[in-house]
NUKE-744313 format. One record per residue (C-alpha): residue in three letters; residue number from 1; x negated, y negated, z negated. Coordinates in pm, 1 decimal. Layout:
BEGIN
[pt "ALA", NUM, [X, Y, Z]]
...
//
This chain:
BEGIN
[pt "UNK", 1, [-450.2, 1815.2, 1128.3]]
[pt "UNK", 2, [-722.2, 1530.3, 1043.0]]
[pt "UNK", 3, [-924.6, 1517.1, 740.0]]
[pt "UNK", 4, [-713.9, 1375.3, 479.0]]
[pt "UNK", 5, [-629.8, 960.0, 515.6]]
[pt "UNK", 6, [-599.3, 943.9, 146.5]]
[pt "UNK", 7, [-718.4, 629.7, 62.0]]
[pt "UNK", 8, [-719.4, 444.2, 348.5]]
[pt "UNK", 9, [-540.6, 211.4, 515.2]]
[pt "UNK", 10, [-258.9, 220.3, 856.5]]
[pt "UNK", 11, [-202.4, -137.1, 954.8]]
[pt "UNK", 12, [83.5, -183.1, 1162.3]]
[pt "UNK", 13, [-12.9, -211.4, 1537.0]]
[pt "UNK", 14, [117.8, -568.8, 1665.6]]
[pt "UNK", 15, [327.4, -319.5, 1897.3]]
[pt "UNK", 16, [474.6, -159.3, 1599.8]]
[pt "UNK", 17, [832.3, -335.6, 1574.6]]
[pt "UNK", 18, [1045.2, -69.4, 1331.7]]
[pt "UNK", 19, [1135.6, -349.4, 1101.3]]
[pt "UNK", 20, [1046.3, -155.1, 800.5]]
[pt "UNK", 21, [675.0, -150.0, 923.1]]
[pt "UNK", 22, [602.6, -456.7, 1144.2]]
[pt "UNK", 23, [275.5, -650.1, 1028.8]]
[pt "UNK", 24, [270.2, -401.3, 746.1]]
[pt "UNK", 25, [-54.2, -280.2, 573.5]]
[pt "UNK", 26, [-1.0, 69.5, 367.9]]
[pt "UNK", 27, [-185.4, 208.9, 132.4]]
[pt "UNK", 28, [-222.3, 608.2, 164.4]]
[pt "UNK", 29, [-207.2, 798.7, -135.4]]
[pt "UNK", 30, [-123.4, 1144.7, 17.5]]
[pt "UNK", 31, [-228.1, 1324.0, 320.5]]
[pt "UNK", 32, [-184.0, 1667.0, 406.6]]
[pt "UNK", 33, [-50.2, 1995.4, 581.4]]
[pt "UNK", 34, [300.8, 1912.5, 406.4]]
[pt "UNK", 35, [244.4, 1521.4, 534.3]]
[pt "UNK", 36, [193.4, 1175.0, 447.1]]
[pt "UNK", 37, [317.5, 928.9, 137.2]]
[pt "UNK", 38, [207.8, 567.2, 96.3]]
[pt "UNK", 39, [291.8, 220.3, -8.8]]
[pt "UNK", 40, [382.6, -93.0, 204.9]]
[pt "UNK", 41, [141.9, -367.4, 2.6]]
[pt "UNK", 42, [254.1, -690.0, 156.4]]
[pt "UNK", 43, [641.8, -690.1, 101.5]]
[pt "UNK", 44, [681.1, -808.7, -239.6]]
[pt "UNK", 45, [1046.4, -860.0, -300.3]]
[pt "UNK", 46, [1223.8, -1123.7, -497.0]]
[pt "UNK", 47, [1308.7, -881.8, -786.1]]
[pt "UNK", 48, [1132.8, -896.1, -1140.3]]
[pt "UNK", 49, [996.4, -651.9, -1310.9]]
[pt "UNK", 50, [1362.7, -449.1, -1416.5]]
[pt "UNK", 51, [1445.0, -266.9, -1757.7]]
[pt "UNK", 52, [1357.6, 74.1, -1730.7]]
[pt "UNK", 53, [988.4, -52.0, -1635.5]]
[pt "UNK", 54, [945.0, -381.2, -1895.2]]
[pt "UNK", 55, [661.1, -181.0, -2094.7]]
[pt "UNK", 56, [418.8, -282.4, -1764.1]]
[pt "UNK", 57, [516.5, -645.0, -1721.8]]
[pt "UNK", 58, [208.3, -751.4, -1928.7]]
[pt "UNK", 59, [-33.7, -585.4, -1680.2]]
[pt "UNK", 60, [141.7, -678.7, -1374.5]]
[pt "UNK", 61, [-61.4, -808.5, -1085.4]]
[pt "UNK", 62, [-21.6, -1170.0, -949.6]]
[pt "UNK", 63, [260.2, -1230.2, -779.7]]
[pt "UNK", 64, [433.9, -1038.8, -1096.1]]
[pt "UNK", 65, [749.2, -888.4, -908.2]]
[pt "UNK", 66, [857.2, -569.5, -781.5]]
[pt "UNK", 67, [695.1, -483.8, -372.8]]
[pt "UNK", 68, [898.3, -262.5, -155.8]]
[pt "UNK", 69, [675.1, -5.6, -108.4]]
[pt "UNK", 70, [901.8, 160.9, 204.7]]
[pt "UNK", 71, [1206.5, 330.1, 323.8]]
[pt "UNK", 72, [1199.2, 628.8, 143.6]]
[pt "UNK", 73, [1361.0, 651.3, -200.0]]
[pt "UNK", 74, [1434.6, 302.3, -233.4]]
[pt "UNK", 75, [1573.6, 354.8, -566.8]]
[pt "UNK", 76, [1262.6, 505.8, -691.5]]
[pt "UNK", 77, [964.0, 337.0, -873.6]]
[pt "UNK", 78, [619.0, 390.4, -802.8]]
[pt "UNK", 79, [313.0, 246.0, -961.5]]
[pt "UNK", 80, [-28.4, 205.8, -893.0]]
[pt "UNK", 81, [-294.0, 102.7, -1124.1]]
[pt "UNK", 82, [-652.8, -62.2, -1179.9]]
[pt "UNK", 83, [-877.4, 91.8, -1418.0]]
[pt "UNK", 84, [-1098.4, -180.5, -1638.7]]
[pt "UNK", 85, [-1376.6, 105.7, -1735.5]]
[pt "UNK", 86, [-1551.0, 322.3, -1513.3]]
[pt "UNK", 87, [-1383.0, 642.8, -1697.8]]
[pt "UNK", 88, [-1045.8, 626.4, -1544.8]]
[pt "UNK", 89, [-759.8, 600.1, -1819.3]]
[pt "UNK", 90, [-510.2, 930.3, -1845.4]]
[pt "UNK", 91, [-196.0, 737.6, -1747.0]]
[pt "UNK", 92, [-404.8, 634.9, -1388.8]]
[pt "UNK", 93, [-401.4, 954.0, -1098.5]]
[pt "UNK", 94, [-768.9, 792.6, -905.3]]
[pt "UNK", 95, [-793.8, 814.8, -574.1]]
[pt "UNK", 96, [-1001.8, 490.0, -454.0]]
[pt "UNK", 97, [-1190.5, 429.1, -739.2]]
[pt "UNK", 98, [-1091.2, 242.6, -996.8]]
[pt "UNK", 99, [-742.8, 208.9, -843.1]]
[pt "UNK", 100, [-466.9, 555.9, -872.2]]
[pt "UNK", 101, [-122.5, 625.0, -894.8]]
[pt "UNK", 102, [33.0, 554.5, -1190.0]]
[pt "UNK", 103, [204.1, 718.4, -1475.7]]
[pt "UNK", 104, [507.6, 535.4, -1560.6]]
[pt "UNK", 105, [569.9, 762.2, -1867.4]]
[pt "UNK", 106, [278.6, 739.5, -2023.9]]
[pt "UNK", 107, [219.2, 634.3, -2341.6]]
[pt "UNK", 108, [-133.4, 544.9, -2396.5]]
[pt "UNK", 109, [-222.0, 236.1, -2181.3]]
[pt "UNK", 110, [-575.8, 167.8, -2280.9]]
[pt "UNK", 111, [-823.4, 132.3, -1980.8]]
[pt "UNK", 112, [-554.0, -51.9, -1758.8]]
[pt "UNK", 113, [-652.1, -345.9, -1604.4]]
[pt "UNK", 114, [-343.7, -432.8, -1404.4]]
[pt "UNK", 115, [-65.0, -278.1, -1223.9]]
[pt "UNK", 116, [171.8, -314.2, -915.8]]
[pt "UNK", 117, [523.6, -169.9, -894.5]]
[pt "UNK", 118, [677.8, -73.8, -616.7]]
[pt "UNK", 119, [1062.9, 50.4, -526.4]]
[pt "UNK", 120, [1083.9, 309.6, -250.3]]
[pt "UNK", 121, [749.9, 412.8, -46.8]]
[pt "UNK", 122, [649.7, 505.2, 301.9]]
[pt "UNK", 123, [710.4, 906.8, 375.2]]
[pt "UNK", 124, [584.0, 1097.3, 738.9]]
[pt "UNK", 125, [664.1, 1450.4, 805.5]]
[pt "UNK", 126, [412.6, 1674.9, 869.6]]
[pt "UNK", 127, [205.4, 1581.6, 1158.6]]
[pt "UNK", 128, [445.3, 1281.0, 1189.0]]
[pt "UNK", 129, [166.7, 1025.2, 1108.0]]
[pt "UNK", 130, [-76.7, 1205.2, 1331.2]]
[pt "UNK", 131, [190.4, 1160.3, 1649.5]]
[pt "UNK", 132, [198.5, 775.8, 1552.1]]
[pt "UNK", 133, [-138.7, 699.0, 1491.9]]
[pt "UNK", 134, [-239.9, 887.1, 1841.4]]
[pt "UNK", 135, [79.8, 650.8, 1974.7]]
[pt "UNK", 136, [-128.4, 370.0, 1895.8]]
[pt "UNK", 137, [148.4, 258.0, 1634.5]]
[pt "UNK", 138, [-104.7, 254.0, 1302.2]]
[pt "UNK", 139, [-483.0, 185.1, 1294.3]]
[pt "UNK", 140, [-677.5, 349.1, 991.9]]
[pt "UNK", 141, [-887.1, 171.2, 850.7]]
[pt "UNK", 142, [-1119.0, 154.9, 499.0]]
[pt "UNK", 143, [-909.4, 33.7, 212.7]]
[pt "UNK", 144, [-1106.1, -201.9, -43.0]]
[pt "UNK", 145, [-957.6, -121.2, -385.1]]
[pt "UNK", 146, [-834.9, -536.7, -430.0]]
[pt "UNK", 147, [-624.2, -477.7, -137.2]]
[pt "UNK", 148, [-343.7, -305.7, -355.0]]
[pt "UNK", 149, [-396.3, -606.6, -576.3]]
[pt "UNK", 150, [-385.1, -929.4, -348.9]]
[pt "UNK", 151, [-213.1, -1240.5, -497.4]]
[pt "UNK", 152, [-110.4, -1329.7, -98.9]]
[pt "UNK", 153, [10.0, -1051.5, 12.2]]
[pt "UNK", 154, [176.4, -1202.1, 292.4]]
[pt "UNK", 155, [-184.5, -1303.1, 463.2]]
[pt "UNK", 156, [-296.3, -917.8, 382.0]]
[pt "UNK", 157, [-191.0, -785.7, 717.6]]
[pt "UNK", 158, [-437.7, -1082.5, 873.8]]
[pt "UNK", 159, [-663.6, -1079.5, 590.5]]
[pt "UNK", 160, [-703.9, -643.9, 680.6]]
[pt "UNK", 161, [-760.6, -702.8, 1057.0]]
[pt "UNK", 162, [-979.4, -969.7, 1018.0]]
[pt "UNK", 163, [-1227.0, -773.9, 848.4]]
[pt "UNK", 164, [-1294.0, -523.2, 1134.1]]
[pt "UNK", 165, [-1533.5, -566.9, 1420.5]]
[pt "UNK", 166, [-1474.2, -623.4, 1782.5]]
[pt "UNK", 167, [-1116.5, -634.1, 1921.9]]
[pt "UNK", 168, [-944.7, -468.5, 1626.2]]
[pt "UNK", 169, [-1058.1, -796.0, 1439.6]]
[pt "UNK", 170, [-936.9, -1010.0, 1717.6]]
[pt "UNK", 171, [-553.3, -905.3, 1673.7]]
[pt "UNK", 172, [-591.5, -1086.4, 1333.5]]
[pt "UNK", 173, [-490.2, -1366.7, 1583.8]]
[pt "UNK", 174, [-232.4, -1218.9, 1771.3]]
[pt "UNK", 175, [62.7, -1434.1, 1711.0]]
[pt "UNK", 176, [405.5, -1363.0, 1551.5]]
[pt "UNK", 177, [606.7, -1390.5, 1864.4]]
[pt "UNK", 178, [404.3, -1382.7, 2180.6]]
[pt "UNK", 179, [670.8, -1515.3, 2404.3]]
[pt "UNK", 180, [590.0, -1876.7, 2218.0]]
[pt "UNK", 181, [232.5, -1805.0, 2358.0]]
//
């Protein structure tokens, strides 16, 4: 086993067609011996913020709906949070900075500067993500704490890739279908 990816980022590999994770960017939040949990950030759905999880709306994140976060659980909510102060607020878990899972119980709110919501979220068995990642499927790379946060998360996957140097930030090109190429 690696050092722990918490925190990082896998972005999908152009090869990577598993329709649940093609020109996906995820967000890490756990990596260990027992294995791997994260959050798709560019596949906001068409759902609102639902009932049991009103209490957030007013510090939802631009665009203000519900992401699928992955495969697993997709009846599940998961949140993740900015922090406005440098003290991180009790309902926020950090593990980037100001940015941490999120406590959808909690009660006191103060600190929070916004939040995304996400139904269901990326799982990998132990040294599952390893196997990929070695398969060429994911590249890990350095999460910036807006990325959880975009308002176009639909340009993220681009957006990711075009940061890095040399060929990795060349694939930011590679085009949605090759065989139109």
């Amino acid at each position: 086993m690696t050092d722990s990816l918490a925190g990082k980022l896998l972005v999908a590999s152009p090869a990577l067609l598993d329709p649940n994770f093609e020109r996906t960017v995820v967000l890490l939040v756990e990596h260990g011996p027992e294995g791997a949990l994260g959050v798709v950030l560019n596949r906001p759905s068409t759902a609102d913020y639902i009932d049991p999880i009103r209490g957030w709306e007013p510090f939802a994140e631009d665009p203000a709906v519900l992401f699928i976060g992955g495969p697993v659980q997709p009846d599940a909510v998961f949140g993740l949070a900015r922090s406005r102060t440098p003290s991180t607020p009790v309902a926020i878990d950090s593990f980037l900075g100001p940015l941490g899972v999120l406590d959808l119980d909690a009660d006191d709110t103060t600190g929070i500067a916004g939040v995304r919501l996400f139904v269901g979220y990326s799982g990998w068995a132990p040294d599952q993500l390893e196997m990929e990642i070695a398969e060429g499927a994911w590249f890990v790379v350095d999460a910036e704490p807006g990325d959880a946060f975009t308002a176009e998360p639909d340009g993220l996957w681009r957006q990711v890739l075009g940061r890095q140097v040399g060929g990795l930030g060349m694939l930011r090109t590679f085009p949605d279908d090759p065989s139109m190429n």
